[in-house]
C-alpha positions in Angstrom: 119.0 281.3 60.3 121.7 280.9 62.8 122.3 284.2 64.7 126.2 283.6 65.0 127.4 287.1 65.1 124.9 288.0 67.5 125.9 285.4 69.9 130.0 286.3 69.5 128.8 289.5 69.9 127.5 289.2 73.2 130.2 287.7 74.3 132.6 290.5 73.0 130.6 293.0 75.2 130.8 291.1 77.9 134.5 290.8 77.9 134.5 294.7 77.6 132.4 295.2 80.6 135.2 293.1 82.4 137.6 294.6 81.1 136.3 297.9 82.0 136.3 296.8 85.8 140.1 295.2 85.7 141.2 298.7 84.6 138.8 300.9 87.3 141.0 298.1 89.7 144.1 298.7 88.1 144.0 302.7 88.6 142.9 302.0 92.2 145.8 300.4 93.0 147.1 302.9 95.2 143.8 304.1 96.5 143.6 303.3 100.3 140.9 301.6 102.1 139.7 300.7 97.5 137.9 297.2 97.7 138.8 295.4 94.1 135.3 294.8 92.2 134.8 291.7 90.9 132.7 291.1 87.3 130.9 288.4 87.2 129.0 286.6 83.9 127.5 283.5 83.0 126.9 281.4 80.0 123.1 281.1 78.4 122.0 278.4 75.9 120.5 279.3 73.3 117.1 277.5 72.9 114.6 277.7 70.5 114.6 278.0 66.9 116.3 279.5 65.2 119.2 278.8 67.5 120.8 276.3 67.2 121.3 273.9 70.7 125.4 274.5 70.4 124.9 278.2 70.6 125.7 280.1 74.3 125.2 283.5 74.9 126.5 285.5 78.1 124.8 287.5 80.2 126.0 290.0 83.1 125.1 288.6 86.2 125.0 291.0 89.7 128.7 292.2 90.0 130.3 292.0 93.8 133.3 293.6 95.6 136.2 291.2 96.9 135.7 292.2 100.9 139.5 290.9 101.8 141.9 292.8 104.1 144.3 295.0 102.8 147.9 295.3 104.1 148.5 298.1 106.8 151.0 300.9 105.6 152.6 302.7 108.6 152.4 306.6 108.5 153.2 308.1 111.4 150.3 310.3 111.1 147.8 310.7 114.3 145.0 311.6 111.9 145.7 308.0 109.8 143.8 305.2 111.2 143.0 301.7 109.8 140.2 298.8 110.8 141.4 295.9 112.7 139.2 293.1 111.0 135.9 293.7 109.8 134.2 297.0 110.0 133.9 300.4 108.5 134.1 304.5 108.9 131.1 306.4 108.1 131.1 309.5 106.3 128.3 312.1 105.5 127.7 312.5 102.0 124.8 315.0 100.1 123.3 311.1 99.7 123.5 310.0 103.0 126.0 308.1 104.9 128.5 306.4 103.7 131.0 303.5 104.6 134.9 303.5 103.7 137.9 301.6 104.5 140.0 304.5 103.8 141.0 306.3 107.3 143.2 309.1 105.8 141.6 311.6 107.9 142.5 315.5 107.5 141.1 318.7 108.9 139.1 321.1 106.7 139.2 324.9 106.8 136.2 324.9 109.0 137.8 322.5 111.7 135.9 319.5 110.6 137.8 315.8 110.4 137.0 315.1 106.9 138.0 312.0 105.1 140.9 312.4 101.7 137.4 313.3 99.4 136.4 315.9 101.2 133.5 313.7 103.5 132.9 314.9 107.0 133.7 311.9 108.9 130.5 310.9 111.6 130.6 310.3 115.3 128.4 307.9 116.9 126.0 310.7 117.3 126.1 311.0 113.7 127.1 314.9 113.7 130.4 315.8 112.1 133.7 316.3 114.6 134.8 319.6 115.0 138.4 319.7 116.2 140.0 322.7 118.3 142.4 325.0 116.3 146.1 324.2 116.6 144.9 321.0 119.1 147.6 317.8 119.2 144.3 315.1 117.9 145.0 311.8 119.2 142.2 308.5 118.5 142.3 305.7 120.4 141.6 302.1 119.3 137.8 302.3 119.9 137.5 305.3 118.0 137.4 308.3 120.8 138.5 311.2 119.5 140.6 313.4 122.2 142.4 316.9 121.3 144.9 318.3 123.9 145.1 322.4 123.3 148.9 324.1 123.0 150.1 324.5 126.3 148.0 322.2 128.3 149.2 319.8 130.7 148.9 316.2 129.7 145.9 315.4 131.6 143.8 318.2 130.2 142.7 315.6 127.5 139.4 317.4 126.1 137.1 314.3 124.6 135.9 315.4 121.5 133.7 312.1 120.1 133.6 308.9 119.3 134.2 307.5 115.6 130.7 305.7 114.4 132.3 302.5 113.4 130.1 300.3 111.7 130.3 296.4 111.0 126.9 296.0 108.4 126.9 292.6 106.8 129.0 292.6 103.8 126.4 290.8 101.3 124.1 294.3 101.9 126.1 296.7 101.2 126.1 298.4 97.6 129.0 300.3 96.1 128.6 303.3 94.7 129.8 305.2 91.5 132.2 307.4 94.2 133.4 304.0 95.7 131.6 304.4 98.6 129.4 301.8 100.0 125.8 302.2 101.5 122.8 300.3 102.7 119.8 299.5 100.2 117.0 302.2 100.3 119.1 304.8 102.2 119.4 302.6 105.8 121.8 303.7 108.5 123.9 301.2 110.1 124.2 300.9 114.1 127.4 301.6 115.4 128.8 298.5 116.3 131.4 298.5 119.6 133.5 295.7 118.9 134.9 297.1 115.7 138.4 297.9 116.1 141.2 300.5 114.7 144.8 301.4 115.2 146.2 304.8 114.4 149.5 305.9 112.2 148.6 303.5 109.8 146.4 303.1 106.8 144.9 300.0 104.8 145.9 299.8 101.5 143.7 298.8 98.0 143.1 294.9 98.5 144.0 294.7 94.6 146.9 292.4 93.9 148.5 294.3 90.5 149.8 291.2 89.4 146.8 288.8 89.0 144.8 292.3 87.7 147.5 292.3 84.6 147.0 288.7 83.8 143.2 289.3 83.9 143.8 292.2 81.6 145.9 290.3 79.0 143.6 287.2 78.9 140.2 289.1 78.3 142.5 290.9 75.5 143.1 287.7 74.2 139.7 286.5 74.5 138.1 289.8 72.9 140.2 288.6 69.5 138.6 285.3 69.6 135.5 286.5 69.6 136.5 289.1 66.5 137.9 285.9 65.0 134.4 284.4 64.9 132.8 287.0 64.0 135.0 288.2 61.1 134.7 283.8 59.9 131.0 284.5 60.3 131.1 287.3 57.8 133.2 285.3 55.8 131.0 282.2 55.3 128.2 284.1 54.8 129.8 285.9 51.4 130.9 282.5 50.6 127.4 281.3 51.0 125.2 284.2 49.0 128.5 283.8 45.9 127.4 279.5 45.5 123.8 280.8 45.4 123.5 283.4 43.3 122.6 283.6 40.1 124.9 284.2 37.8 
């Protein structure tokens, strides 16, 4: 027998995985630093009986991140910084480090630069930054930290640490549930001195809203093709067991 609804099936769940994605995308929008994921699947034959050799079935294949550039927002703020080019912040996590785009930086209630989630961000030594209380913080474009205390003259510039940037190759990194990437099997990436930032500004989600909706609508549309077969399916087979039986 011809497995029909299983095949459509399999391709209905596949277009939900998809669609699943598109909308984790969608709501990331305005996320800063977000790298749109990208869901990836790929057509199987059949073989075999009791297949038949018309039939394809879907799988999920190993899903990726789109690595492109967002655009820079300006903010004004000194603790807002954004990679020039390729590269990445580290954060501490209870897994391990972390990598993020996202440079909106802010200062905990124990003094610590912390990323928008909450992460303590790493220096180079990989230690958390403790800043000075009621400092003016200032980061340069290699990622030295420097805090100048109320009242001090202009060259009392204390030097508080230097950002770990990191620049990893992009095919080994893996994101993770919190949108965070990391190395496989818990490896640290070496700082890397030629990465590059800018302050007052941040990188905004590389998703483009536009093409995300028309992603959204077509795997709607192809969902209801794939219910279409399924419900014909049905209806063949009813038409099938009536001519047979026995009246």
């Amino acid at each position: 027998m011809d497995r029909l609804v299983y095949t459509a099936a399999s391709g209905a769940a596949r277009v939900l995985e998809q669609q699943s994605v598109i909308s984790n995308n969608l709501a990331n929008v305005g996320t800063a630093g977000f790298r749109e994921q990208v869901a990836i699947y790929r057509a199987v034959p059949v073989d075999g009986p009791p297949g038949m050799p018309t039939r394809v079935s879907t799988v999920a294949s190993t899903p990726g991140s789109n690595m492109r550039q967002g655009v820079m927002m300006e903010t004004g703020s000194a603790l807002d910084a954004a990679i020039t080019g390729a590269g990445w912040f580290s954060v501490q996590t209870p897994g391990g480090e972390a990598y993020t785009r996202s440079g909106e930086f802010a200062v905990n209630a124990q003094g610590v630069l912390v990323s928008l989630q909450g992460q303590p961000v790493l220096s180079e030594d990989g230690l958390p930054i403790e800043l000075p209380d009621r400092a003016s913080i200032s980061i340069s474009g290699d990622g030295q930290v420097t805090a100048l205390g109320a009242g001090d003259r202009p060259n009392a510039l204390q030097a508080l640490g230097r950002l770990k940037l990191v620049n990893p190759p992009e095919a080994d990194l893996q994101r993770g549930d919190d949108g965070l990437f990391r190395l496989p099997d818990g490896a640290v990436a070496q700082a890397d001195p030629q990465v590059r930032m800018i302050t007052g500004f941040v990188e905004k989600s590389n998703v483009n809203p536009a093409e995300a909706m028309v992603a959204m609508i077509s795997n709607a549309r192809q969902f209801e093709l794939q219910m279409k077969v399924i419900q014909d399916a049905s209806t063949n087979a009813e038409r099938a067991n009536s001519i047979l039986s026995v009246s």
